[in-house]
C-alpha positions as CSV (number, residue, x, y, z in Angstrom):
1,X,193.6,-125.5,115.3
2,X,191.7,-122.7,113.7
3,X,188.7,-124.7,111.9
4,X,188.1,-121.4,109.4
5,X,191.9,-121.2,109.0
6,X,193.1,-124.0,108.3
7,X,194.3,-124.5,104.8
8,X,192.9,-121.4,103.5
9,X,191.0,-121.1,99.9
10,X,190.3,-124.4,100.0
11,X,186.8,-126.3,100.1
12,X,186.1,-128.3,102.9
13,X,186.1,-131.4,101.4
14,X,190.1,-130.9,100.3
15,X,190.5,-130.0,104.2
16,X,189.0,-133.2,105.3
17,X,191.3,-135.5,102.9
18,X,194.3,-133.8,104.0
19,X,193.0,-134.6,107.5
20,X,192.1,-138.2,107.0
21,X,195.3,-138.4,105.2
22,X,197.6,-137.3,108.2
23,X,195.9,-139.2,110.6
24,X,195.2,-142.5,108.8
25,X,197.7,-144.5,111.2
26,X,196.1,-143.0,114.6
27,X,193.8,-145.3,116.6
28,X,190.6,-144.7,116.8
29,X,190.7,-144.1,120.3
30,X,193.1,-141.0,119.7
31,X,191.5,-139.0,117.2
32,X,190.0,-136.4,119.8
33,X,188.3,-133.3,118.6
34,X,186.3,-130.5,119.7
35,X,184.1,-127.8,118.4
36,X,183.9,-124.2,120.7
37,X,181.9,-121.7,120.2
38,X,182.0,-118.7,121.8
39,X,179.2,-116.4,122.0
40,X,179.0,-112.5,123.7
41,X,176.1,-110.3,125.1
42,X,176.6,-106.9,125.4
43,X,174.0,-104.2,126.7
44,X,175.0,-100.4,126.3
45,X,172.3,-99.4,128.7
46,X,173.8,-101.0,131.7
47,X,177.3,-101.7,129.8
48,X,176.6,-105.4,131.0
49,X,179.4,-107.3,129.0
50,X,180.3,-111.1,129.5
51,X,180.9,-114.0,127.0
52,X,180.7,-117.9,127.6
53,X,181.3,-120.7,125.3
54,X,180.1,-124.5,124.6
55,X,181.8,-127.2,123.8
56,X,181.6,-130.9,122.4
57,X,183.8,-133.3,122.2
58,X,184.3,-136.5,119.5
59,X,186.3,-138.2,117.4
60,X,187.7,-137.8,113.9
61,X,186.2,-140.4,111.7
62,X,187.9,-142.8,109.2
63,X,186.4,-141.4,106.3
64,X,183.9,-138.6,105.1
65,X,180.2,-139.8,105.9
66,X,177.2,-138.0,105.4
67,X,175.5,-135.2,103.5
68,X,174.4,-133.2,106.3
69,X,175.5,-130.1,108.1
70,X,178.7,-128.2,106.8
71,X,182.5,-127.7,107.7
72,X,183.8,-130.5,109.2
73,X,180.6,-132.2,110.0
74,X,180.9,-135.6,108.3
75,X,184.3,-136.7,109.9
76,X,182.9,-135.7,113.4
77,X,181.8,-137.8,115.7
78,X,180.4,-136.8,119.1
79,X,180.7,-138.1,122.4
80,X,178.3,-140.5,123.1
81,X,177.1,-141.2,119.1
82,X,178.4,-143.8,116.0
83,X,177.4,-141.4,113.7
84,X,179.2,-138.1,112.3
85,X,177.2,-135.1,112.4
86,X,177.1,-135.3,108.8
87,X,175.3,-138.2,108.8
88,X,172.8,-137.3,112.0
89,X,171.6,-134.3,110.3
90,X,170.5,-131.0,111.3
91,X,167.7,-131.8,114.3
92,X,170.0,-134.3,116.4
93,X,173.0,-131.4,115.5
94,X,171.0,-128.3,117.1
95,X,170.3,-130.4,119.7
96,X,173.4,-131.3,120.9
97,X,175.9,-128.9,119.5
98,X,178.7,-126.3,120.6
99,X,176.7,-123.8,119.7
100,X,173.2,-124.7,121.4
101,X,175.6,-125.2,124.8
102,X,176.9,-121.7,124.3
103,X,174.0,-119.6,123.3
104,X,172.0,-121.9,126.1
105,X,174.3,-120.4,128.6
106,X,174.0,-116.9,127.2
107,X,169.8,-116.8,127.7
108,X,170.6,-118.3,130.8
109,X,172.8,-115.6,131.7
110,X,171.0,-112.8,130.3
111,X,167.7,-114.0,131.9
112,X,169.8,-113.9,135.2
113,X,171.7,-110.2,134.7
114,X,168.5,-108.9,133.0
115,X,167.7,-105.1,133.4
Protein backbone atom coordinates (compact mmCIF):
# COMPACT_ATOMS: atom_id res chain seq x y z
CA UNK A 1 0.00 0.00 0.00
CA UNK A 2 0.91 3.61 -0.62
CA UNK A 3 1.12 5.06 3.11
CA UNK A 4 0.69 8.92 1.60
CA UNK A 5 -2.16 7.54 -0.54
CA UNK A 6 -4.10 5.80 1.12
CA UNK A 7 -7.48 7.24 1.81
CA UNK A 8 -6.65 10.61 0.51
CA UNK A 9 -7.81 14.09 2.40
CA UNK A 10 -8.08 12.37 5.32
CA UNK A 11 -6.10 12.84 8.77
CA UNK A 12 -4.19 10.18 9.90
CA UNK A 13 -5.99 9.33 12.74
CA UNK A 14 -9.38 8.50 10.31
CA UNK A 15 -6.64 6.25 8.34
CA UNK A 16 -5.67 4.33 11.34
CA UNK A 17 -9.52 3.52 12.56
CA UNK A 18 -10.32 2.35 9.22
CA UNK A 19 -7.29 0.20 9.56
CA UNK A 20 -7.91 -1.19 13.03
CA UNK A 21 -11.38 -1.60 11.86
CA UNK A 22 -10.57 -3.97 8.89
CA UNK A 23 -8.25 -5.91 10.65
CA UNK A 24 -9.82 -6.24 14.07
CA UNK A 25 -10.34 -10.19 13.49
CA UNK A 26 -6.54 -10.87 12.36
CA UNK A 27 -4.20 -12.46 14.89
CA UNK A 28 -1.71 -10.75 16.15
CA UNK A 29 0.77 -12.79 14.62
CA UNK A 30 -0.43 -11.69 11.06
CA UNK A 31 -0.65 -8.12 11.19
CA UNK A 32 2.87 -7.68 9.28
CA UNK A 33 3.92 -4.28 8.13
CA UNK A 34 6.80 -2.41 6.80
CA UNK A 35 8.04 1.05 6.39
CA UNK A 36 10.64 1.69 3.04
CA UNK A 37 12.28 4.38 2.42
CA UNK A 38 14.05 5.07 -0.49
CA UNK A 39 16.69 7.63 -0.68
CA UNK A 40 18.97 8.88 -4.05
CA UNK A 41 22.41 10.54 -4.42
CA UNK A 42 23.15 12.05 -7.52
CA UNK A 43 26.43 13.98 -8.43
CA UNK A 44 26.48 16.00 -11.88
CA UNK A 45 30.22 16.29 -11.73
CA UNK A 46 30.93 12.62 -12.17
CA UNK A 47 27.03 11.81 -13.09
CA UNK A 48 27.43 9.25 -10.17
CA UNK A 49 23.61 8.13 -9.74
CA UNK A 50 22.42 5.20 -7.47
CA UNK A 51 19.55 4.87 -4.88
CA UNK A 52 19.14 2.32 -1.93
CA UNK A 53 16.44 1.91 0.57
CA UNK A 54 15.82 0.74 4.38
CA UNK A 55 13.50 -1.12 5.75
CA UNK A 56 11.71 -2.20 9.09
CA UNK A 57 9.47 -4.49 9.71
CA UNK A 58 6.52 -4.84 12.64
CA UNK A 59 3.26 -5.38 13.39
CA UNK A 60 -0.01 -3.47 13.33
CA UNK A 61 -1.24 -2.83 16.75
CA UNK A 62 -4.69 -3.35 18.29
CA UNK A 63 -5.33 0.11 18.91
CA UNK A 64 -3.74 3.73 18.53
CA UNK A 65 -0.99 4.14 21.31
CA UNK A 66 1.13 6.93 21.80
CA UNK A 67 1.61 10.67 21.13
CA UNK A 68 4.88 10.51 19.43
CA UNK A 69 6.11 10.62 15.89
CA UNK A 70 3.56 11.09 12.99
CA UNK A 71 1.68 8.92 10.18
CA UNK A 72 1.16 5.73 11.12
CA UNK A 73 3.47 5.75 14.13
CA UNK A 74 1.20 4.71 17.00
CA UNK A 75 -0.23 1.41 15.53
CA UNK A 76 3.32 0.32 14.56
CA UNK A 77 5.17 -1.88 16.17
CA UNK A 78 8.75 -2.91 15.26
CA UNK A 79 10.52 -6.01 15.13
CA UNK A 80 12.02 -6.73 18.15
CA UNK A 81 9.84 -3.99 20.52
CA UNK A 82 6.27 -4.03 22.64
CA UNK A 83 5.87 -0.62 21.95
CA UNK A 84 4.51 1.43 18.78
CA UNK A 85 6.64 4.00 17.61
CA UNK A 86 4.26 6.36 18.82
CA UNK A 87 4.73 5.51 22.06
CA UNK A 88 8.85 4.99 21.93
CA UNK A 89 9.26 8.47 20.71
CA UNK A 90 11.50 10.21 18.52
CA UNK A 91 15.23 9.09 19.94
CA UNK A 92 14.50 5.18 19.95
CA UNK A 93 12.60 6.09 16.26
CA UNK A 94 15.85 7.73 14.63
CA UNK A 95 17.57 5.11 15.83
CA UNK A 96 16.12 2.37 14.49
CA UNK A 97 14.03 3.50 11.54
CA UNK A 98 13.51 2.97 7.66
CA UNK A 99 14.88 5.98 7.10
CA UNK A 100 18.21 5.96 9.28
CA UNK A 101 18.81 2.29 7.36
CA UNK A 102 18.47 4.08 4.11
CA UNK A 103 20.32 7.24 4.44
CA UNK A 104 23.02 5.02 6.61
CA UNK A 105 23.56 3.18 3.35
CA UNK A 106 23.70 6.26 1.22
CA UNK A 107 26.83 7.97 3.37
CA UNK A 108 28.12 4.67 3.26
CA UNK A 109 27.91 4.62 -0.37
CA UNK A 110 28.85 7.98 -1.09
CA UNK A 111 31.94 7.75 1.29
CA UNK A 112 32.77 4.64 -0.90
CA UNK A 113 32.09 6.30 -4.70
CA UNK A 114 33.37 9.66 -3.38
CA UNK A 115 35.17 11.99 -5.97
Amino acid sequence: MYSARFMENRTYKEKMKHILKKMENVPFEKRNARFVCAATYYNPKNNLLFSVEGEIRGKIAYSILGKSGFGYDPIFIPEGETLTFGQLGQEVKNRISHRKRAFQKLFLYCSIFRN
